[in-house]
C-alpha positions, -999 to 999 in steps of 0.1 A, spaced: 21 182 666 16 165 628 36 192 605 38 170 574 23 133 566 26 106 539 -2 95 517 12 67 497 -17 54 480 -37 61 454 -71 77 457 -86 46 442 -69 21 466 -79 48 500 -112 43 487 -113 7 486 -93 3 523 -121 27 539 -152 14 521 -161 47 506 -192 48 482 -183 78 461 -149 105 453 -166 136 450 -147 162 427 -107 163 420 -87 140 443 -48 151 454 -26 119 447 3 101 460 22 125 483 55 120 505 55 156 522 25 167 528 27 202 539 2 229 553 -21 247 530 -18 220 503 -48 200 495 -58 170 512 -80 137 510 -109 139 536 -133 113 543 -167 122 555 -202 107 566 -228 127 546 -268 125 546 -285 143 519 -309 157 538 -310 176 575 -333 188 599 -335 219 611 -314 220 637 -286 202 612 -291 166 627 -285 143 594 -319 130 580 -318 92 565 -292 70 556 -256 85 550 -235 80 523 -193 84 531 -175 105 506 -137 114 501 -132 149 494 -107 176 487 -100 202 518 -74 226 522 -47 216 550 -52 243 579 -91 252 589 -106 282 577 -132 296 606 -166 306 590 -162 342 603 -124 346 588 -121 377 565 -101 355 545 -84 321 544 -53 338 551 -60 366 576 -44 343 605 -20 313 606 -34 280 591 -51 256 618 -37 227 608 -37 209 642 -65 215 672 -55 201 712 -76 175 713 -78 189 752 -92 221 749 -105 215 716 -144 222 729 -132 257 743 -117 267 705 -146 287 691 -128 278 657 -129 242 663 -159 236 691 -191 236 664 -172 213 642 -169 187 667 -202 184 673 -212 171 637 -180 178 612 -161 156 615 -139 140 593 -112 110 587 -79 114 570 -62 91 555 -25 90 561 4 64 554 27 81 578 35 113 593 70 130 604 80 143 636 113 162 647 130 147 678 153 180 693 184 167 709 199 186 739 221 203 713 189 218 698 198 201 662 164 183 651 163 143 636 132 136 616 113 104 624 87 86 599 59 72 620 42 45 603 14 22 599 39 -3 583 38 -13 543 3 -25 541 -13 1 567 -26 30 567 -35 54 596 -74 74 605 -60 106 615 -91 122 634 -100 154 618 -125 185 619 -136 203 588 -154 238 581 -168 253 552 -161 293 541 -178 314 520 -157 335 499 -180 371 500 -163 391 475 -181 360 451 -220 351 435 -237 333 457 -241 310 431 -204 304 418 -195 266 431 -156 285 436 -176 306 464 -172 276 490 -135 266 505 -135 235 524 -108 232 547 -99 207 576 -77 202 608 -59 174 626 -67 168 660 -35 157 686 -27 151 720 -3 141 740 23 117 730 18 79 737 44 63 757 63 44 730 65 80 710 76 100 741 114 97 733 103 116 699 81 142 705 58 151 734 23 152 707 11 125 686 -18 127 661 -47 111 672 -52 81 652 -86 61 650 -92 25 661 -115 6 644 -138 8 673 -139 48 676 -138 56 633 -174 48 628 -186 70 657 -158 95 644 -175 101 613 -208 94 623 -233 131 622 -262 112 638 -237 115 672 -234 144 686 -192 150 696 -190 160 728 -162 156 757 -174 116 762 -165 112 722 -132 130 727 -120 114 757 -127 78 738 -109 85 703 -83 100 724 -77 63 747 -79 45 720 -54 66 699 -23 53 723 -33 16 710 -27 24 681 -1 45 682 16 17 702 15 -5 675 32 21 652 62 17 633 95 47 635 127 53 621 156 80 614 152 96 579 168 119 559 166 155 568 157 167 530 122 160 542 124 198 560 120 213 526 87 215 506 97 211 472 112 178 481 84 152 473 99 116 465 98 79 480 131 83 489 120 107 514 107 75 537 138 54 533 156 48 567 185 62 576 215 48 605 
């Protein structure tokens, strides 16, 4: 699973490497432990108009927005009435009723430098990796998101709506097995158009393609040892990426 991530890059540059027309509202910044429930950037296909079935109208416009780490169902009583859903089995994802509607037309990118992953030796003690796009990189993590209406607020208060969003993962690729048996699943640039694109409709042929192509890219991924201060939240520097022997 993906349990913390690295964004190490500005808003401004994220918006420049992913060719994003407009930041819509207050934008988290540089971040070297990510952690559940904390905001995150999202970047989504929108069309300002839809049909009535929800089938985007026109041309689309791809936006970067703020969404809390961990999906909060439409139905939820609250965003904390369960345990956040901060990753979704790419496998089974289509028979999750809390995930299955979003696939078909929320879906979202997220932009991530790295994420961390625990290798467990035999003795049960836990080394941290950094998985990497390298210096210049940066990875599409494939993501869902959902929007949920706060009821105890007007129906016209803009705090009403909580955005929230998920990673998707599946199994490990071969050159990450040694580390952990799940991987994110990371876009190629030949599956993050149709990815974000509303206009196609997700559905197991979609899944099964982002989730091929992920292993190419996860094979090209760079990993190390690090330091295992990353385990605790309030620990939030560069240092936390530094290799370690």
């Amino acid at each position: 699973m993906c349990g913390r991530f690295v964004v190490a890059r500005s808003v401004g540059e994220i918006q420049t490497i992913f060719e994003v027309d407009e930041i819509i509202g207050e934008l988290p910044g540089v971040s070297y432990n990510v952690a559940p429930t904390q905001p995150i950037a999202i970047i989504v296909d929108r069309a300002f108009e839809k049909a009535a079935d929800g089938s985007p109208i026109g041309e689309l416009s791809r936006e970067i927005h703020a969404a809390r780490w961990g999906l909060v169902p439409r139905w939820a009583k609250n965003p904390t009435e369960h345990a956040p859903l901060i990753n979704g089995r790419i496998e089974s994802i289509l028979e999750k009723p809390s995930f299955k509607d979003s696939v078909v037309r929320r879906r979202c990118v997220i932009p991530a430098s790295g994420y961390y992953e625990w290798q467990v030796a035999a003795d049960g003690s836990k080394q941290p990796f950094y998985i990497t796009a390298g210096t210049d990189g940066m990875f599409a993590l494939a993501g869902l998101y959902e929007w949920w209406s706060d009821p105890t607020k007007d129906t016209k208060d803009p705090q009403r709506w909580l955005l929230s969003t998920t990673t998707l993962t599946k199994h490990t690729a071969p050159e990450l097995a040694h580390i952990h048996d799940r991987n994110p699943v990371l876009l190629s640039p030949d599956t993050f158009e149709a990815w974000l694109d509303p206009h196609i409709v997700g559905d197991e042929d979609l899944l099964m393609a982002v989730a091929n192509d992920s292993d190419l890219v996860a094979g090209e991924a760079e990993f190390y040892k690090v330091g295992t201060e990353v385990g605790k939240v309030s620990n939030n520097s560069a240092n936390l990426i530094s290799p370690i022997n």
